[in-house]
N, CA, C and O atoms as a Tinker XYZ file with bonds, in Angstrom:
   372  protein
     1  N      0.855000   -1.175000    0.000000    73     2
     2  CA     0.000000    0.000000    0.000000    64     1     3
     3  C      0.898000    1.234000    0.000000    63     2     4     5
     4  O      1.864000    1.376000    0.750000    81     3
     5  N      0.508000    2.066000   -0.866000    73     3     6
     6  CA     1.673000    3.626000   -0.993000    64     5     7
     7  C      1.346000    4.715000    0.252000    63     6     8     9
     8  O      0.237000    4.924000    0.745000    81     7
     9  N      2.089000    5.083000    0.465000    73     7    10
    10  CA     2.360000    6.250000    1.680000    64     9    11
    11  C      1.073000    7.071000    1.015000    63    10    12    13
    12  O      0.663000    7.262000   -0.129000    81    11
    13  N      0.552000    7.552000    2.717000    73    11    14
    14  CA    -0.485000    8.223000    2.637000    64    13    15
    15  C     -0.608000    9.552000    2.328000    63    14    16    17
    16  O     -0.057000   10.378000    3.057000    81    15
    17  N     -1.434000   10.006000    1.071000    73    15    18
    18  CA    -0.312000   11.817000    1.233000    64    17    19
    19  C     -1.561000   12.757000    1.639000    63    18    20    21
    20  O     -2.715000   12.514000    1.287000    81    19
    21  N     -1.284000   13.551000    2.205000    73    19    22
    22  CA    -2.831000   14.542000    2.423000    64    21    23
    23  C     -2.852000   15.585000    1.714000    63    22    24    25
    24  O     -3.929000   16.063000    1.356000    81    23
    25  N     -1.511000   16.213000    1.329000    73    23    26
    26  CA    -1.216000   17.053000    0.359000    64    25    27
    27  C     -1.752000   16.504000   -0.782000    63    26    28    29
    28  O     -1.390000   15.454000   -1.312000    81    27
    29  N     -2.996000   17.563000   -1.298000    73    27    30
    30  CA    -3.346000   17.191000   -2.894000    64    29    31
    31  C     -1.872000   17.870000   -3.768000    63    30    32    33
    32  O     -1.174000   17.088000   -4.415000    81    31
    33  N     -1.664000   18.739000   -3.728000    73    31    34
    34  CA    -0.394000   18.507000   -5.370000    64    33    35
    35  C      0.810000   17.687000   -5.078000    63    34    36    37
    36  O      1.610000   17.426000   -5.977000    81    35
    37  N      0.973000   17.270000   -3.861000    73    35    38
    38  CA     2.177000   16.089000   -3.561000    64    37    39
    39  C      1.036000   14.922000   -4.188000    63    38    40    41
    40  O      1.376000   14.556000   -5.313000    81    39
    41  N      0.253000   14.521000   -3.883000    73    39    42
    42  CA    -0.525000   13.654000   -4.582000    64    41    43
    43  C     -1.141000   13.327000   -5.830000    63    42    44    45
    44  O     -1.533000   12.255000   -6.292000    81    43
    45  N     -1.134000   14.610000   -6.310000    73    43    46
    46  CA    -1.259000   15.175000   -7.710000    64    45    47
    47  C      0.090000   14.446000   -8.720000    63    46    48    49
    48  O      0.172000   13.778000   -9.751000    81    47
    49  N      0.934000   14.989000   -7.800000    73    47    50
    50  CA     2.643000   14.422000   -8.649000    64    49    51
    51  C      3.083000   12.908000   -8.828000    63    50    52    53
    52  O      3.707000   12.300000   -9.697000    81    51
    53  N      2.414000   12.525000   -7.484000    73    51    54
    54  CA     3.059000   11.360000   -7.559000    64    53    55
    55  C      1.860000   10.019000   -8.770000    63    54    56    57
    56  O      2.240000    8.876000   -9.024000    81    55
    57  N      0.810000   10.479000   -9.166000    73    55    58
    58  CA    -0.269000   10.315000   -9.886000    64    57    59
    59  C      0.565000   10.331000  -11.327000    63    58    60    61
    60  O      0.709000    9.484000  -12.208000    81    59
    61  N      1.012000   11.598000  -11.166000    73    59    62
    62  CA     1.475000   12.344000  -13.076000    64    61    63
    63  C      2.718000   11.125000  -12.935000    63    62    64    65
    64  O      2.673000   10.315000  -13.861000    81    63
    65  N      3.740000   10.897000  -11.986000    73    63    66
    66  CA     4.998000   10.306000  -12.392000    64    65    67
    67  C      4.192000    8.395000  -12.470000    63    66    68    69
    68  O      4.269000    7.346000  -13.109000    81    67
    69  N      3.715000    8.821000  -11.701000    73    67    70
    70  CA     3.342000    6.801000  -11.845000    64    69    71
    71  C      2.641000    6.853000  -12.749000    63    70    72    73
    72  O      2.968000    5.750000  -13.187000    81    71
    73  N      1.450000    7.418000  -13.907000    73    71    74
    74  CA     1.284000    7.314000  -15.303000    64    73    75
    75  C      1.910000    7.685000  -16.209000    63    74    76    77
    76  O      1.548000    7.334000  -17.333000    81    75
    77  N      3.275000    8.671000  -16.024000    73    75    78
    78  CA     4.213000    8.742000  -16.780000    64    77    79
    79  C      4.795000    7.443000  -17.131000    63    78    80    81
    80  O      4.829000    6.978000  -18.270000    81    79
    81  N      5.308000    6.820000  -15.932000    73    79    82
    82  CA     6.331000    5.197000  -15.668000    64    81    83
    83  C      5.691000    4.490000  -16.139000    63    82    84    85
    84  O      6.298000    3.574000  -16.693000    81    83
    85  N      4.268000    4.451000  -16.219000    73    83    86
    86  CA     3.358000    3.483000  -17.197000    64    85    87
    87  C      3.488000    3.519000  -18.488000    63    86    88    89
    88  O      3.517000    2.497000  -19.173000    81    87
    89  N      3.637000    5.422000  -19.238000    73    87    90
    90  CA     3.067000    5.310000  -20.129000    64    89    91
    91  C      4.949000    4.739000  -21.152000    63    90    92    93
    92  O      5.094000    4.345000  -22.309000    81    91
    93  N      6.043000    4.974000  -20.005000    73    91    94
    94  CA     7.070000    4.528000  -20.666000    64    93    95
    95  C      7.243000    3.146000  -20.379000    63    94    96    97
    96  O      8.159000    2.691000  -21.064000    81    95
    97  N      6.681000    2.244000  -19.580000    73    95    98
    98  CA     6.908000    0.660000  -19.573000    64    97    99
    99  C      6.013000    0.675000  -21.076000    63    98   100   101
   100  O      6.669000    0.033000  -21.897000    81    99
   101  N      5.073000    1.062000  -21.522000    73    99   102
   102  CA     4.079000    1.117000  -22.624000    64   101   103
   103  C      5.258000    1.087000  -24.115000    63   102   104   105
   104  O      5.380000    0.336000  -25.083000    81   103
   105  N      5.896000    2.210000  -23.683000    73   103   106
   106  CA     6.770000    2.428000  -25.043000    64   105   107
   107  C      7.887000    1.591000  -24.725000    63   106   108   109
   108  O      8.539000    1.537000  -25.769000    81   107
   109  N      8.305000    1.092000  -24.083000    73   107   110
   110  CA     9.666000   -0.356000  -24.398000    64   109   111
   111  C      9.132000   -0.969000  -24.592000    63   110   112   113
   112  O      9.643000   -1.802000  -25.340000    81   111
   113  N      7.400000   -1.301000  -24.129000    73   111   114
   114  CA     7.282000   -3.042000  -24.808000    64   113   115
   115  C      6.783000   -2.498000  -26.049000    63   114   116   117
   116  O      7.610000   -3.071000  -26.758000    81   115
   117  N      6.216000   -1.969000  -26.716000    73   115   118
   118  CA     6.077000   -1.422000  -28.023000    64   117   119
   119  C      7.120000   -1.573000  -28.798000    63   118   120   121
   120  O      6.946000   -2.157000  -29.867000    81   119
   121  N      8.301000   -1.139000  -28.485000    73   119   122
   122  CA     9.697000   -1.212000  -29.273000    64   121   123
   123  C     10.129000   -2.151000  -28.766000    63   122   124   125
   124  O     11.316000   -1.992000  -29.054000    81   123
   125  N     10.072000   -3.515000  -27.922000    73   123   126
   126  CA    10.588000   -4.317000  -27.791000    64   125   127
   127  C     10.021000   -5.448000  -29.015000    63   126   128   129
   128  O     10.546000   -6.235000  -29.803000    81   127
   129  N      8.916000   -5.102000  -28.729000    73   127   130
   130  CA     7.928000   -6.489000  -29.710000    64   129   131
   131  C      8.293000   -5.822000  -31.189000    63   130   132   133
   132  O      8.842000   -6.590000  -31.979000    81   131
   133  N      8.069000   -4.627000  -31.580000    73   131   134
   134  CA     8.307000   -4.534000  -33.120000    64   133   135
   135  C      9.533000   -4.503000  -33.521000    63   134   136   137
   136  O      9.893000   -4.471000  -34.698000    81   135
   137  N     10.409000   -4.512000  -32.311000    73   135   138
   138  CA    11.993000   -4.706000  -33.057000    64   137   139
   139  C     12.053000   -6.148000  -33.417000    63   138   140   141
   140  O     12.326000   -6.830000  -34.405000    81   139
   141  N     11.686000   -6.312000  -32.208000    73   139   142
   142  CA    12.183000   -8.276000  -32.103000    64   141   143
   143  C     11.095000   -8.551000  -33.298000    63   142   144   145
   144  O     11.064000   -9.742000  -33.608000    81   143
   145  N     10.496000   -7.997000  -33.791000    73   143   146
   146  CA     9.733000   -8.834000  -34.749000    64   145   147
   147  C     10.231000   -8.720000  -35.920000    63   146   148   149
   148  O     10.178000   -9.619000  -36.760000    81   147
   149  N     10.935000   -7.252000  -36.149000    73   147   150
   150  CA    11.737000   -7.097000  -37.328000    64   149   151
   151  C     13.117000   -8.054000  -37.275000    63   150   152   153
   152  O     13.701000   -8.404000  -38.301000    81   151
   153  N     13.417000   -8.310000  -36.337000    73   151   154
   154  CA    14.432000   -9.333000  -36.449000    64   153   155
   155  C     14.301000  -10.607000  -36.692000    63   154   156   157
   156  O     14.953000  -11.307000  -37.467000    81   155
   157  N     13.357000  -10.911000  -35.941000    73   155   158
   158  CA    12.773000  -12.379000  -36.516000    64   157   159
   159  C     12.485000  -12.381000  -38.343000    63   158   160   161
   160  O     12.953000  -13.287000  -39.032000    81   159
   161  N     11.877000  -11.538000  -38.791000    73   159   162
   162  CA    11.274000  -11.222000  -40.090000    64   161   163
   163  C     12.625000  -11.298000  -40.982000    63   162   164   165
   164  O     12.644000  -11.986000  -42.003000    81   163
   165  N     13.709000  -10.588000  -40.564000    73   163   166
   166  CA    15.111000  -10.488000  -40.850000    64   165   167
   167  C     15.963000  -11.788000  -41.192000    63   166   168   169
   168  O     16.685000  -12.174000  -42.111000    81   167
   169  N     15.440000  -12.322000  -39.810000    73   167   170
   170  CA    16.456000  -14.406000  -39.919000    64   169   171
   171  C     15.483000  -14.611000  -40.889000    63   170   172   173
   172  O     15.805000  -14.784000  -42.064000    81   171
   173  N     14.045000  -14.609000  -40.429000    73   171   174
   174  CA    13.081000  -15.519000  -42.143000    64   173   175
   175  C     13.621000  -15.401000  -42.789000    63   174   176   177
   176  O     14.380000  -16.293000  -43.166000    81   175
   177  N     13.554000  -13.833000  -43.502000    73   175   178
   178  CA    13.911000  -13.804000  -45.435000    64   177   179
   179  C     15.464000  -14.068000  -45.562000    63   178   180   181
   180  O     15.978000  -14.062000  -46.680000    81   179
   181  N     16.302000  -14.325000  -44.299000    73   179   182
   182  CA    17.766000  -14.542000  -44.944000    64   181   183
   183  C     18.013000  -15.775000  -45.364000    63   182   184   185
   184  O     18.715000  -16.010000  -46.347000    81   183
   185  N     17.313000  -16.881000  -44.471000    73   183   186
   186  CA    17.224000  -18.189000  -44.425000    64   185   187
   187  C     18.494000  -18.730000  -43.547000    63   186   188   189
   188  O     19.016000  -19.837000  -43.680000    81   187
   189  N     18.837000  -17.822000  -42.723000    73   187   190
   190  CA    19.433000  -18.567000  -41.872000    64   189   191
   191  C     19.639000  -19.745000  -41.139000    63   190   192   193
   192  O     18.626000  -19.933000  -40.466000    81   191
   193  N     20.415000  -20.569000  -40.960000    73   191   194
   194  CA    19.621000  -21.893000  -40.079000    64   193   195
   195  C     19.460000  -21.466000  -38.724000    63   194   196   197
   196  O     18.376000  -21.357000  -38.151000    81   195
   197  N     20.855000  -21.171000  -38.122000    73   195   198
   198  CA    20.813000  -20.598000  -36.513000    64   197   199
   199  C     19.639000  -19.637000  -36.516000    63   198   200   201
   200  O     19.298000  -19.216000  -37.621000    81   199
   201  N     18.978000  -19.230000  -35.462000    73   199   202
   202  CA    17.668000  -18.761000  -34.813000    64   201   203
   203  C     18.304000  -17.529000  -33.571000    63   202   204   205
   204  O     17.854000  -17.411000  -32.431000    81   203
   205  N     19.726000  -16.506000  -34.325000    73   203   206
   206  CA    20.252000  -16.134000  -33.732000    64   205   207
   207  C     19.643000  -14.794000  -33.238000    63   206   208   209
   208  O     20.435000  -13.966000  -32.787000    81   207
   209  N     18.170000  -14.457000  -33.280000    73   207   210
   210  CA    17.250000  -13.304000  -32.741000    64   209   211
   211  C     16.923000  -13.638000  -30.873000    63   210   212   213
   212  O     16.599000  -12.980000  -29.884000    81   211
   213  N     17.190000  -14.791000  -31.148000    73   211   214
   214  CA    17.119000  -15.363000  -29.537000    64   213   215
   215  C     17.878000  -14.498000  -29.005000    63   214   216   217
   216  O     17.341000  -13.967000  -28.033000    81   215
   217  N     19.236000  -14.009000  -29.305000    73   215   218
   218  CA    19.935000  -13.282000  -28.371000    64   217   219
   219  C     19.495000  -11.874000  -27.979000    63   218   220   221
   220  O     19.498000  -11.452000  -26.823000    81   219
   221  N     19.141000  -11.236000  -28.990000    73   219   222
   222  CA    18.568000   -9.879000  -28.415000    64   221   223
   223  C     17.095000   -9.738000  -27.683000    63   222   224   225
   224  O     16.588000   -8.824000  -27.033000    81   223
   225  N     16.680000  -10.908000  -28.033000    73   223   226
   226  CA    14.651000  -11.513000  -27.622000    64   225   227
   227  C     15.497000  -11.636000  -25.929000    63   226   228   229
   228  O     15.247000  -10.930000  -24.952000    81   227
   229  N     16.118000  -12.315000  -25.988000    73   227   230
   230  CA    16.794000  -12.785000  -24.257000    64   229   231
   231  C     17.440000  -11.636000  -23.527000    63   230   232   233
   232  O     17.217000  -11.506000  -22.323000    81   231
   233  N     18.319000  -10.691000  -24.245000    73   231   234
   234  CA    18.981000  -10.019000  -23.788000    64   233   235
   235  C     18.207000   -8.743000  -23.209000    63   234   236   237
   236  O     18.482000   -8.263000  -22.109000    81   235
   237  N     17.365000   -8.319000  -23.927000    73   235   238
   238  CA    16.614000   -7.119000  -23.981000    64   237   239
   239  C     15.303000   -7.783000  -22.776000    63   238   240   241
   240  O     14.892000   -7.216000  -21.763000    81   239
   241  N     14.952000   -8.921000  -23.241000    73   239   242
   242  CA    13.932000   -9.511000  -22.343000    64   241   243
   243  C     13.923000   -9.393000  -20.957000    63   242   244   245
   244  O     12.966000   -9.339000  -20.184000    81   243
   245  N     15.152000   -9.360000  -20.744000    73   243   246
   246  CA    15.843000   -9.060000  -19.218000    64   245   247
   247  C     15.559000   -7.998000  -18.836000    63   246   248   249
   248  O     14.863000   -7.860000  -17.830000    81   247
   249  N     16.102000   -6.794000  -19.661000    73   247   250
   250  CA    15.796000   -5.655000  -18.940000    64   249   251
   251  C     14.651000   -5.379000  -19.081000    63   250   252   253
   252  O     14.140000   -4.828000  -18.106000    81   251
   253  N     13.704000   -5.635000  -20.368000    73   251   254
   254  CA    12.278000   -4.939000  -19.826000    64   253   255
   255  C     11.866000   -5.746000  -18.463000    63   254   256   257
   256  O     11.455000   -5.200000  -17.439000    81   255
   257  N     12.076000   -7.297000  -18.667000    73   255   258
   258  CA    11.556000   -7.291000  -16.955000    64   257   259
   259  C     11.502000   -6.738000  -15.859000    63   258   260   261
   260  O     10.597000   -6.841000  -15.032000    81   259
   261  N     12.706000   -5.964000  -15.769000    73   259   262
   262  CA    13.221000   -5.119000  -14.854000    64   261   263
   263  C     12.900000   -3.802000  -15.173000    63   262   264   265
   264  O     13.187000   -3.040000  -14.250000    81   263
   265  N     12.252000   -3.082000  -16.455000    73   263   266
   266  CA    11.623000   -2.612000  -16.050000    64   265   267
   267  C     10.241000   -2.430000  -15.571000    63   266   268   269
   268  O      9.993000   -1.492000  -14.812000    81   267
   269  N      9.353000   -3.220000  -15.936000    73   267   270
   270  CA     8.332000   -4.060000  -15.621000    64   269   271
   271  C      8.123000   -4.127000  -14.178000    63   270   272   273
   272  O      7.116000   -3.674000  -13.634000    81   271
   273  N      9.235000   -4.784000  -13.473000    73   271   274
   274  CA     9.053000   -4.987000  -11.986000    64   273   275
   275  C      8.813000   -3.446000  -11.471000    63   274   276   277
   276  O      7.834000   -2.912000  -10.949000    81   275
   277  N     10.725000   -2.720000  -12.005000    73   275   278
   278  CA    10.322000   -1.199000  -11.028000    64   277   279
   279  C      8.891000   -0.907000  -11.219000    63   278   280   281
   280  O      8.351000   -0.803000  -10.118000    81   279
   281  N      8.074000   -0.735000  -12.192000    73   279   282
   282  CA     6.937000    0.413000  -12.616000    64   281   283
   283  C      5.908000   -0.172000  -11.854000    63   282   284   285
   284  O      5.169000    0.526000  -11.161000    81   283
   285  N      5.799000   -1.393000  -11.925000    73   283   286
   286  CA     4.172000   -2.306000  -11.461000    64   285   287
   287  C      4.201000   -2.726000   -9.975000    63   286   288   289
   288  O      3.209000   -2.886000   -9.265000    81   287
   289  N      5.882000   -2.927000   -9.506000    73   287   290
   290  CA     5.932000   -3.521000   -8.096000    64   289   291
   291  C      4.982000   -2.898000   -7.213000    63   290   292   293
   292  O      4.178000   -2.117000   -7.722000    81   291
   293  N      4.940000   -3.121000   -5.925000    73   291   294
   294  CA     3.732000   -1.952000   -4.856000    64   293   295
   295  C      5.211000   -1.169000   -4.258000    63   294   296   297
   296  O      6.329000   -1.617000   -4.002000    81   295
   297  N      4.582000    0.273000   -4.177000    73   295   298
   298  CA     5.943000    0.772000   -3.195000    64   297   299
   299  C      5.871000    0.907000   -1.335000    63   298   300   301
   300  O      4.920000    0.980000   -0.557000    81   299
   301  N      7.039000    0.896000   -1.184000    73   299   302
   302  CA     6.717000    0.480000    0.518000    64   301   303
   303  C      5.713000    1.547000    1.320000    63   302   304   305
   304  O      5.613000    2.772000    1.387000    81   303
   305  N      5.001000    0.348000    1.910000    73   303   306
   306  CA     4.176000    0.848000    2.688000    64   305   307
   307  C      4.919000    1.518000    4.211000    63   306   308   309
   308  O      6.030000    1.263000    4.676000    81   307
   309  N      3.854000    2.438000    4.742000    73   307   310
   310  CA     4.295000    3.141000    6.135000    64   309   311
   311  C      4.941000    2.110000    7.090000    63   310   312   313
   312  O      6.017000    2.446000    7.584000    81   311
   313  N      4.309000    0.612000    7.497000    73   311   314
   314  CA     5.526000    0.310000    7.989000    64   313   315
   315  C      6.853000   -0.042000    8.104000    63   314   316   317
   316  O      7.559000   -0.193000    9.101000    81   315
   317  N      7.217000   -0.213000    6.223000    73   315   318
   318  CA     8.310000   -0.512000    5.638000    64   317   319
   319  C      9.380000    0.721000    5.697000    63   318   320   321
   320  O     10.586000    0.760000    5.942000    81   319
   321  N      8.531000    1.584000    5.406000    73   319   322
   322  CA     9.399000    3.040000    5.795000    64   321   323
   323  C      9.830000    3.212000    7.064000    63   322   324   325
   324  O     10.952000    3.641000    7.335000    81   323
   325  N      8.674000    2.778000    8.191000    73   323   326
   326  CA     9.071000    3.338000    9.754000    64   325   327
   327  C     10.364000    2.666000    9.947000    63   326   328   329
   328  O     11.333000    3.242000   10.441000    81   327
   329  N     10.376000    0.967000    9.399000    73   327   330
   330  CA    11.231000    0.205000   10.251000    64   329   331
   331  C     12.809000    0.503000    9.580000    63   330   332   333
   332  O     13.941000    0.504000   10.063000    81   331
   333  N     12.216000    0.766000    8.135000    73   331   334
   334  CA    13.689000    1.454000    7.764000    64   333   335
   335  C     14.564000    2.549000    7.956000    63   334   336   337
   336  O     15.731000    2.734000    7.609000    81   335
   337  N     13.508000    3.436000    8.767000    73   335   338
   338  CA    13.566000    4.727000    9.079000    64   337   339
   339  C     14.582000    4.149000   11.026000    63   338   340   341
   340  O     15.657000    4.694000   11.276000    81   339
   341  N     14.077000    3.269000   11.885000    73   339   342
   342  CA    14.396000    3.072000   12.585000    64   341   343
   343  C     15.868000    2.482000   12.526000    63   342   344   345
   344  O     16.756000    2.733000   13.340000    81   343
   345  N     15.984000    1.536000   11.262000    73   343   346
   346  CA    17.088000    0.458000   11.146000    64   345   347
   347  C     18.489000    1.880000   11.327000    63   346   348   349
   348  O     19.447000    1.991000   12.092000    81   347
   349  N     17.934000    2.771000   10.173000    73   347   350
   350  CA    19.207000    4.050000   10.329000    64   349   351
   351  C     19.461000    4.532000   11.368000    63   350   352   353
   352  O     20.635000    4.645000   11.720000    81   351
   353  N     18.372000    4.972000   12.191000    73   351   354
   354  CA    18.948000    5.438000   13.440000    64   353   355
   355  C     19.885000    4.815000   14.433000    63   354   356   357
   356  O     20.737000    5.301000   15.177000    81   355
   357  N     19.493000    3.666000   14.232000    73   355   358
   358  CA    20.509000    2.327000   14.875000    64   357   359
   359  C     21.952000    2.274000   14.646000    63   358   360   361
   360  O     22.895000    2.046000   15.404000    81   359
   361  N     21.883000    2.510000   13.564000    73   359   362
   362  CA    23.099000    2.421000   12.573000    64   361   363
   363  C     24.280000    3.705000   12.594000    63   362   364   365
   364  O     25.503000    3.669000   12.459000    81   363
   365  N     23.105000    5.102000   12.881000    73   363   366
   366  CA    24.036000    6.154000   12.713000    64   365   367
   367  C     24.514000    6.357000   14.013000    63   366   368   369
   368  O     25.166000    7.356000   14.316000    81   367
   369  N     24.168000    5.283000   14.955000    73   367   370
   370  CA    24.581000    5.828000   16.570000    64   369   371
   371  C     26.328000    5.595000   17.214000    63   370   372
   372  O     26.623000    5.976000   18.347000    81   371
């Protein structure tokens, strides 16, 4: 569950950046799928035997996951903050 904000334009912002982060997870998988498709399309008409689009389908696959995770994960909730907030104080003593 996301931190509670009471401030409407702190709440306002954090609205605009998390449909921003959407609307760019939107545009890598867009350019992920029509690249990789032009590459695939690429091995077809060459007649390659090796199926060597696997590498950038895998390579790239990785990072959109990752970006995928950052954008969609949940962000820490108030008690994840408190206890992390506590762990430092511990730490800076």
């Amino acid at each position: 569950m996301p931190e509670l904000v009471d401030d409407e334009p702190e709440l306002r912002r954090q609205a605009v950046k998390r449909l921003e982060d959407k609307r760019g997870l939107m545009a890598h998988a867009l350019a992920y799928f029509t690249v990789n498709l032009l590459l695939v399309a690429l091995w077809y008409v060459t007649g390659a035997a090796f199926f060597w689009p696997v590498f950038p389908i895998f390579g790239w696959g990785i990072g959109l996951a990752f970006h995928t995770w950052d954008v969609l994960s949940p962000a820490p909730g108030p008690r994840q903050i408190e206890a992390e907030m506590e762990r430092l104080r511990h730490t800076q003593r």
